[in-house]
N, C-alpha and C positions, 0 to 999 in steps of 0.2 A: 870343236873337237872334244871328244868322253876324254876326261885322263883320270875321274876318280868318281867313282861310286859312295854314295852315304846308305847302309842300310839300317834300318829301326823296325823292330818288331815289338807290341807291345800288347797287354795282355786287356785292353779296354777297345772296341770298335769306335765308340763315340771319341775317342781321347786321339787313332791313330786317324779319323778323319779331321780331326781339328790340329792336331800336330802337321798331317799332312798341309792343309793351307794356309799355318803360319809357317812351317820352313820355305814354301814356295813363295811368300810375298817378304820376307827374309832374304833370300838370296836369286841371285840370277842363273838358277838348278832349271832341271827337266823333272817331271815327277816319271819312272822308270815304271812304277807299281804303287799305287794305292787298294788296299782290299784285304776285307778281313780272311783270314787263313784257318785252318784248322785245328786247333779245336777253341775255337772262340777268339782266337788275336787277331791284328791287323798286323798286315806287313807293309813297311812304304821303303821302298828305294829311288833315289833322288842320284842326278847325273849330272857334270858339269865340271866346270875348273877346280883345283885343288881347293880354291882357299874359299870359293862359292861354298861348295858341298862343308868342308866344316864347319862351315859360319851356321847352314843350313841346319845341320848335325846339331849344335850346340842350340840352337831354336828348337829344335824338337825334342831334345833330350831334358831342358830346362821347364816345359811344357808337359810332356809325361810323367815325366820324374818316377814316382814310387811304378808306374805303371809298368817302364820298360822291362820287359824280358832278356832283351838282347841291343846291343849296338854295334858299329861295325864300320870301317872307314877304308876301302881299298883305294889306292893310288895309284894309279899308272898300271890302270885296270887294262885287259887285254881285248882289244876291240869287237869282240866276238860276242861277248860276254853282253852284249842289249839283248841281239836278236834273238839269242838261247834264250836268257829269260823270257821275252815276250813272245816265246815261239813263234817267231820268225826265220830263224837259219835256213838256209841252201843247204843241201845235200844235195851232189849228185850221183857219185857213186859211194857206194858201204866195202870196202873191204874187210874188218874186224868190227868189232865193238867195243865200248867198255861201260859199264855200266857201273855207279857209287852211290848208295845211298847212303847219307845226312841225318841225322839226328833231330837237325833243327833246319829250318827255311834256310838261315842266312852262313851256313855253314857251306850250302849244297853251291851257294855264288862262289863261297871261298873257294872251292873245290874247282869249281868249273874257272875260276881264275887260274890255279897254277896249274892245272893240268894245261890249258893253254900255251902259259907262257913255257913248259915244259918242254913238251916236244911241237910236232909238227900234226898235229892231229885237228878235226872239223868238231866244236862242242855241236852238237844236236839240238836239245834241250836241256834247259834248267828248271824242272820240275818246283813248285816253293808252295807245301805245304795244303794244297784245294786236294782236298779227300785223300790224303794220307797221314793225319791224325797227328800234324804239325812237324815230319819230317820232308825231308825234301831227296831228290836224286836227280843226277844228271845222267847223260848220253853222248858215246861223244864214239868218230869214227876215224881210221884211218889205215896205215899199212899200219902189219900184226905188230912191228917193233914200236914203232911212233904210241901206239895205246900203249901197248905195257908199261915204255920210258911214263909216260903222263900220270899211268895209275900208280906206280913205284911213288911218282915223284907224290900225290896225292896223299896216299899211304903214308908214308915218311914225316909228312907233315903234317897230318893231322889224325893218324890212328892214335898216340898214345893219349889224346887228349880223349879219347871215347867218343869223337862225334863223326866215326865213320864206323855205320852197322851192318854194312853190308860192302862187296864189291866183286865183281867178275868180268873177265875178258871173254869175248865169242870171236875164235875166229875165222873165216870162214861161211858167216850165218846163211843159213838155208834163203834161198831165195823167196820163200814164203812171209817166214821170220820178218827178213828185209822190208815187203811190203806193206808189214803190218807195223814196223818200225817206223816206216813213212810215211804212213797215215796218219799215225797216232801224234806222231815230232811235229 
């Protein structure tokens, strides 16, 4: 069983591959994402029990050191939140959309966390940073009310901090839209 997320993003390739396989032989984690991101970092997200993942956390953070950009420890993550990132999610029908772009990779998992546990909405995808110039955005669908409740709840939590530059709800989307939503997720 997922109950917490470790992410690390750091601003050296060779540092987040070598981070990435001392926190795997470190603790009894999953490696979520290994890979360098946009514009020159690596991002690794690591999966597993609470106390694995921090143990994991503190291995790779002790290892980067000057390097990290960013750290990040979610707990009693929302089960959803593999498949989004590794785009894998189910969809099968779209009724609305909402759409958030992220400032940063590990910001756009946060996002895609509470929107989650927020309302009753499908995360899509968690976009992390490959050709968007180190930010990230998620995707997520549901009835029109379920999105808004989620982006609200989003908004609230992380606008004043500046690491949400973007956001919009579609509801309705043209069946076209849709297809091309599905292809792409």
């Amino acid at each position: 069983m997922i109950n917490s997320i470790g992410l690390l993003e750091v601003k050296s390739i060779p540092i987040g591959m070598l981070a990435t396989d001392e926190m795997l032989k470190a603790a009894d984690i999953k490696a979520l994402i290994s890979t360098p991101i946009c514009p020159g970092k690596y991002m690794i997200a690591v999966y597993g029990n609470v106390g694995a993942v921090k143990s994991a956390m503190e291995t790779g953070a002790q290892l980067a050191d000057s390097s990290i950009v960013s750290s990040y420890i979610i707990n009693n993550v929302h089960e959803s939140i593999p498949a989004a990132v590794t785009g894998t999610s189910e969809v099968d029908k779209i009724l609305s959309v909402g759409v958030i772009e992220t400032i940063s990779a590990l910001t756009a998992v946060m996002a895609g966390d509470i929107a989650a546990k927020a309302s009753n909405i499908r995360l899509m995808e968690i976009r992390i940073a490959r050709g968007l110039g180190g930010k990230g955005f998620l995707v997520f669908t549901g009835e029109l009310s379920a999105v808004k409740s989620a982006m609200n709840s989003c908004l609230n939590q992380l606008k004043e901090s500046g690491e949400i530059t973007g956001s919009c709800v579609i509801s309705s989307p043209h069946p076209e839209f849709v297809d091309k939503l599905l292809s792409n997720c």
